[in-house]
N, C-alpha and C positions, 0 to 999 in steps of 0.2 A: 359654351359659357356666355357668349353674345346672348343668344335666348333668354337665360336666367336671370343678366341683367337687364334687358330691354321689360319681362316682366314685373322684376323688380322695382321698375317705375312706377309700373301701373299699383301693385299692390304692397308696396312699402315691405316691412316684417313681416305679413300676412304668410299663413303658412303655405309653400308650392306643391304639387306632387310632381318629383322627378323621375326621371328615368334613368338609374344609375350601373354601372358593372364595374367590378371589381374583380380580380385573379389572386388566388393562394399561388402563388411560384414556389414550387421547395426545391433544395439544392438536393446534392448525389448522396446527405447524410440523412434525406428525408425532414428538415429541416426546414419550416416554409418562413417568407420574407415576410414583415410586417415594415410601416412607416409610420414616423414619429414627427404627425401632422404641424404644420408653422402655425395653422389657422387656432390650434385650440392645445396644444402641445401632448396627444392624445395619439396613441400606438393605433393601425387596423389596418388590412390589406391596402395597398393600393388599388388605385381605379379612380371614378371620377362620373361626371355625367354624359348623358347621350346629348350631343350637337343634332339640330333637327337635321332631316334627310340621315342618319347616318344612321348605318346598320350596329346592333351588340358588337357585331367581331369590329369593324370599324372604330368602336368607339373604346373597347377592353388594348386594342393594339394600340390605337393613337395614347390611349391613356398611360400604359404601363412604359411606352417610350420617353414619352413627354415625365414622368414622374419617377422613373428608375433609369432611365439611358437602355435598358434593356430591349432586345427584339424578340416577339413572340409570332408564331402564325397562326391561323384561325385550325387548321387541321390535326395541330398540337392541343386544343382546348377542349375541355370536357367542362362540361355544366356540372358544377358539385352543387348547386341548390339556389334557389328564386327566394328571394326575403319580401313582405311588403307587413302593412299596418302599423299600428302600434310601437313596435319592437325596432321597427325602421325611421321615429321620429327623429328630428335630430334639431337644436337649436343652436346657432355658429354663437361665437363670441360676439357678434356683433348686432344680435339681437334676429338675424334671418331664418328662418323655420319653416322645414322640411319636412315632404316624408315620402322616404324612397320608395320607388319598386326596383329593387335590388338585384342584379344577375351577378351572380358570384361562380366564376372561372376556376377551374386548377390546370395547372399544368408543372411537369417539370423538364421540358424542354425549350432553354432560350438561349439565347447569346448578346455577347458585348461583356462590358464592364460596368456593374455598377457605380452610380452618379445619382445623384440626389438634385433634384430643382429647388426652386422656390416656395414649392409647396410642402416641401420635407424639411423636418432640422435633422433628420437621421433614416436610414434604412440596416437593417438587421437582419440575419436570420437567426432563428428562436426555435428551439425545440420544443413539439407539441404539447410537452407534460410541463411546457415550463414559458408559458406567454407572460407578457408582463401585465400588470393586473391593471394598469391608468390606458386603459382601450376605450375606444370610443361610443355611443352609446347602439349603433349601427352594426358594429362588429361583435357584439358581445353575445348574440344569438349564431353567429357565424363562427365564434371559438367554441362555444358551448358542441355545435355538430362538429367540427376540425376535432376536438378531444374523444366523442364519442367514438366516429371516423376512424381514428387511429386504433381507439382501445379494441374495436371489434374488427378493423380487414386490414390490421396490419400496415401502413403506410407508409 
């Protein structure tokens, strides 16, 4: 996050390219977790951006700790799909514009108790036929495959 601000000096609102990961977690009902962002009040997996020096698994585990209290491990994680372009713009409430190269995680092996930061007004889990529709603009090519996902291998 240091890095995004330290750039953000230099290039005001100017749009970044980040390097971002995110995790589907679904519980024992097949059920996967969504968060209900502070920044823009706006439902989509959790995750967050890559800190330089730091590897995907690094940055998907420091993220989902820091933004659910949850603990994952890298051995537990499967790549469910790489987002980037278009689809992955995103512009904050506060005028900052993005646009991810997206690694989006699943897993449904974690532990602790869910806890929400300051980055969440809410965390939920949400059955796949039934996401809530005020999602982010980042996540909505990533429910779009979560729904296929489910309708064809079962989930």
């Amino acid at each position: 996050m240091e890095y995004i601000k330290t750039m953000r000096r230099f290039v005001g609102h100017a749009p970044l390219m980040i390097c971002a990961c995110g995790c589907l977690i679904f519980n024992e009902k097949g059920q996967v977790l969504l968060q209900r962002r502070s920044d823009d009040a706006l439902w989509g997996n959790p995750g967050g951006s890559m800190d330089l020096g730091e590897t995907i698994y690094e940055t998907i585990i420091r993220e989902i700790k820091e933004e659910t209290n949850l603990e994952i491990k890298k051995e537990d994680l499967k790549i469910f799909n790489i987002y980037s372009g278009e689809d992955q713009h995103h512009i904050y409430p506060n005028g900052d514009e993005v646009y991810f190269v997206n690694i989006i995680f699943e897993t449904d092996i974690y532990h602790g108790v869910i806890k929400s930061d300051l980055e969440s007004y809410e965390l939920k889990f949400f059955d796949i036929d039934n996401l809530p529709s005020n999602i982010t603009e980042p996540f909505k090519c990533v429910a779009k495959d979560l729904k296929f996902k489910a309708q064809n291998d079962n989930i």
